[in-house]
N, C-alpha and C positions, 0 to 999 in steps of 0.2 A: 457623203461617204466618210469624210474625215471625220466629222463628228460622233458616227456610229462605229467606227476602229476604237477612239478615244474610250467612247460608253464601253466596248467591249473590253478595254484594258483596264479600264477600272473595275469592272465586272469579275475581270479573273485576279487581278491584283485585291482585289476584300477576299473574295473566295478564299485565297489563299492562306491570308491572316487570318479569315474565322476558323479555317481547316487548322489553321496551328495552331490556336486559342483550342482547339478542341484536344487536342493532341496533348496542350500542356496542364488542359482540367480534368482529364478522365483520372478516376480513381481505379487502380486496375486489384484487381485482387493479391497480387501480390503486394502491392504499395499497405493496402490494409493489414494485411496477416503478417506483415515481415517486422522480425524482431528490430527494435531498434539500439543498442550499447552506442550511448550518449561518446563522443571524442572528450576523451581524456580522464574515463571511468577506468575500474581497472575490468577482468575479465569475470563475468559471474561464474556462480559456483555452480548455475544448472544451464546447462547449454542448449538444452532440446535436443541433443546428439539421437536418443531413443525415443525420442518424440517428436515429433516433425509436428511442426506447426501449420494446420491448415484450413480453410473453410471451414470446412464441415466441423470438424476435432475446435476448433476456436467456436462457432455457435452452439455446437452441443454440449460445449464448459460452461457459454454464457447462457443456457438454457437451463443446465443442474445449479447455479452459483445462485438462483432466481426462485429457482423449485422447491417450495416448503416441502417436498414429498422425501427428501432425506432425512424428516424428521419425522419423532414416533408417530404424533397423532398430526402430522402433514399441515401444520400450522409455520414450523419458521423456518428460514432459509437462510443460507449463507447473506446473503443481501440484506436482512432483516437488522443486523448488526454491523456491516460492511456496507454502508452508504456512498456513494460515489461523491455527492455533493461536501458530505466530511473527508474527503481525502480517502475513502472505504473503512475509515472510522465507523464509531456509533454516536453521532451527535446527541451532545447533554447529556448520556446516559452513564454514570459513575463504572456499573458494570454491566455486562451482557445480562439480556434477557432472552429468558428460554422459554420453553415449552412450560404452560399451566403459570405464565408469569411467572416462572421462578428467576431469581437474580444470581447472575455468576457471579464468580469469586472476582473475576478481574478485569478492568476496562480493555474494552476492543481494540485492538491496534489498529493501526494502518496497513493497508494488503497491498503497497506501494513498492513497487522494486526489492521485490521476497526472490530474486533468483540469482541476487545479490549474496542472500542473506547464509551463513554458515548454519544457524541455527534460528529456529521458529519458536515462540509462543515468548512470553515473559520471562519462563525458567528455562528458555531451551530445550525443553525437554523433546522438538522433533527437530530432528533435523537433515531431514529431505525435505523438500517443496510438495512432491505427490503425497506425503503420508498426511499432510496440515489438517486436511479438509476432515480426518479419522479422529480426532481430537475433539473436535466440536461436534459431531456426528455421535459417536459414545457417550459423551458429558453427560450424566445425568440430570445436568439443570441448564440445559442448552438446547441438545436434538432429542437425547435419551434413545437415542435408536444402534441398530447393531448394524452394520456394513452387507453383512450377507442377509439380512431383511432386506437392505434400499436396493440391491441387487436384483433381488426377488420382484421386488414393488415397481424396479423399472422393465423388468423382463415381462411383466403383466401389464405395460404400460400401453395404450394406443399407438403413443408414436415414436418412444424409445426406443424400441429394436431395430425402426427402419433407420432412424438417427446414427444408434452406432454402426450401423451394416455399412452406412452411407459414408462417417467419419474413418473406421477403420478397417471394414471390412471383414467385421465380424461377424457370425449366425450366430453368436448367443454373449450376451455381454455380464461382463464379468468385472470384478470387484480393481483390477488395473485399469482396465478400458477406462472406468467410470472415473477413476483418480487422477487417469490422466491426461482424458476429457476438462477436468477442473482446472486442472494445470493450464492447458495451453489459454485457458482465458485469465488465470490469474497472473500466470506467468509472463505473459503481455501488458499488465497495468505497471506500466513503467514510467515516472513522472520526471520528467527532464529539460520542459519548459517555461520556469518558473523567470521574472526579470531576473534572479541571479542569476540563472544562465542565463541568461542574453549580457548580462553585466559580464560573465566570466570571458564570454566569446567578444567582446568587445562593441556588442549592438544594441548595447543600453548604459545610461550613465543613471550613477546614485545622485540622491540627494545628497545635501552634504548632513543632513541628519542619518540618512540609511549607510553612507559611508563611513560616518562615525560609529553606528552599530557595529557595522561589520568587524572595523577594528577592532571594537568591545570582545565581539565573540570570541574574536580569532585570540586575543590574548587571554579568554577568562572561560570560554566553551569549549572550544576549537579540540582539545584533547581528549573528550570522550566521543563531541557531536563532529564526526573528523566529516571536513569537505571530500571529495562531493555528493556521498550518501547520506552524511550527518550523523553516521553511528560510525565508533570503532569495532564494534561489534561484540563488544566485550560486556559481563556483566560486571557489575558495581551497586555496593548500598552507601544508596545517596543520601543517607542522615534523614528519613522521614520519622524513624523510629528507635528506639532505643531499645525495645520488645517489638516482639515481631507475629504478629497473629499470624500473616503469611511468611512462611517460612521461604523464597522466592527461591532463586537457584539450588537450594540446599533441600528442598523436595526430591531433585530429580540426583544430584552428587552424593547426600546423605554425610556431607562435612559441613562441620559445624564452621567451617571459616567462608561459607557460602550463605548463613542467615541473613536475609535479608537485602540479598543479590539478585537483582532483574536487570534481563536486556535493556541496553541502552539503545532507546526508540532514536527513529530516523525523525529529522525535526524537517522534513519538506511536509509540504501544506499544514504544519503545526498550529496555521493562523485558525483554520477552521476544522480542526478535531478535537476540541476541549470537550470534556475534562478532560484534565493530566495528570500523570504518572498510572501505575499499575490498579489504584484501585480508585481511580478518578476521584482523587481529592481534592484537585484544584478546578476551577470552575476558567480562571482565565490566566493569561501571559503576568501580570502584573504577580498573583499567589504564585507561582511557579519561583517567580525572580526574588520574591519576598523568602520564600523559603530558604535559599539560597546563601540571601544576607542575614537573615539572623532565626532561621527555623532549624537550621542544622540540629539534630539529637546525635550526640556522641553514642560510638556502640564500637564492641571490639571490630567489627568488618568494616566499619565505617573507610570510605575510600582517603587514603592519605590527601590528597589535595583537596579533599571539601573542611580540613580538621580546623579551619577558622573560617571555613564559608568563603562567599563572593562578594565584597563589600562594593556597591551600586549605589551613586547619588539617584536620585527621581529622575533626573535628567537622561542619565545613563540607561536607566532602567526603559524610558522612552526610545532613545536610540537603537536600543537591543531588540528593542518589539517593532521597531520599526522595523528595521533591516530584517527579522523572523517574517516579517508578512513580505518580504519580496521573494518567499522560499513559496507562496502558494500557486499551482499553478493552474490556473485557468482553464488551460485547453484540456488538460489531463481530466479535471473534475467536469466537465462538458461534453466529455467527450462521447458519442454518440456510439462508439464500437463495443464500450463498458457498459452502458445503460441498460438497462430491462426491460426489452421486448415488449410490448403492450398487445 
């Protein structure tokens, strides 16, 4: 009898621990769809206040962000350009490629913590988060399509209608729904667990090579690529040219003291979104840095602090790409909630 109280206390004493093992592994929907603003970020600029983020509205982003059918002849998609495994870069690719193989004018960004961002595209020319997706949609050497066609082509769709009816609770979907469907999946690709963070929260230590990067940046980068997004958000011409084929910020302002002015890109997962700068002219970290130290071209916009460049031993130049590749983050490029549906 004693023996069989014993068995039965150990019996309820595991039950109990497996019941709480289960308790502490379930992923609940909430845990999935809840925005995360990393401690110690400041506040983004899109809140989801008119958006609420949910199931439905987050799968049916991550179903259009996938869907070649927002473009003219239903060949490229948002993801076509926007690789997960790049950081939602275009790996190797100089510039976007569109429809009929056409080449865009300018290398794909990263789609990383955009709810941050004041301003979108290279020249800033959007700047709301729901408009972004309308930019490449129109391009003529991108989607080539018109907004109220994809509208059209999803209202014709098999499974779109019940999609938005189920996300938002619409009977007929419409040219916001559909933006801001995009939203709630792009707007959730937020990257925030790179070892710098874990270095900054104090749950990981540098090398003493990646801590001498850091130093590096912080005294020689640190001012444009500001911690913890790695943009100031500002534009500047960083000396690639002296003439200017793309005319960069000064497209969208129409002042000549803007030639040659692009968004300063966020440098998280920088290790694996090469090529670099606006029209993907560098291939890796080493030509970016070399530029830097003695490729600067003088130009009247040219930014005051690049006007003698960044002078880097080899050494340095190592240190600084070291410390760049602890900004990649693993879990974010992995991550199963971003990926494409198979």
């Amino acid at each position: 009898m004693a023996n069989a109280k014993k068995s039965l206390l150990l019996l309820l004493i595991l039950s109990f621990v497996i019941s709480c093992k289960k308790d502490v592994d379930v992923i609940t929907d909430d845990d999935v769809y809840n925005l995360i603003i990393p401690d110690g970020w400041p506040a983004p600029v899109y809140n989801f206040e008119n958006n609420n983020i949910t199931k439905d509205g987050f799968e049916l982003g991550r179903k259009l962000f996938y869907d070649p059918i927002l473009s003219r002849d239903n060949t490229i998609a948002c993801g076509n350009c926007h690789q997960q495994f790049a950081g939602f870069a275009h790996l190797d690719h100089a510039v976007s490629h569109g429809i009929n193989d056409l080449n865009g004018k300018r290398n794909a960004p990263s789609l990383s913590n955009l709810i941050w961002m004041p301003d979108l595209m290279w020249d800033g020319g959007v700047h709301h988060i729901e408009l972004q997706p309308v930019a490449a949609i129109t391009n003529p050497v991108e989607m080539d399509e018109t907004v109220a066609n994809v509208v059209s082509k999803l209202q014709a769709h098999s499974s779109y209608p019940s999609m938005f009816n189920k996300a938002f609770g619409a009977d007929a979907i419409d040219s916001q729904l559909m933006l801001r469907a995009i939203t709630q999946f792009t707007g959730m690709l937020v990257s925030y667990q790179s070892k710098y963070d874990d270095y900054i929260a104090g749950n990981a230590t540098y090398s003493q090579q990646e801590l001498n990067g850091l130093n590096l940046f912080r005294q020689n980068c640190a001012s444009c690529h500001t911690e913890p997004l790695f943009t100031n958000f500002n534009f500047i011409n960083n000396g690639l040219d002296q003439t200017f084929a793309d005319s960069g910020r000064a497209v969208i302002t129409n002042d000549v003291n803007d030639l040659g002015k692009f968004k300063v890109p966020s440098l998280r997962n920088v290790e694996k979104s090469y090529p670099y700068m606006h029209d993907g002219r560098f291939k890796n970290l080493t030509e970016v840095l070399n530029h830097y130290a003695t490729g600067i071209k003088q130009s009247p916009t040219l930014h005051t602090s690049l006007q003698n460049g960044i002078t880097l031993s080899t050494t340095q130049q190592q240190e600084i790409i070291s410390f760049l590749q602890t900004l990649t983050d693993n879990k974010f490029i992995k991550d199963k909630r971003f990926a494409e549906v198979q």
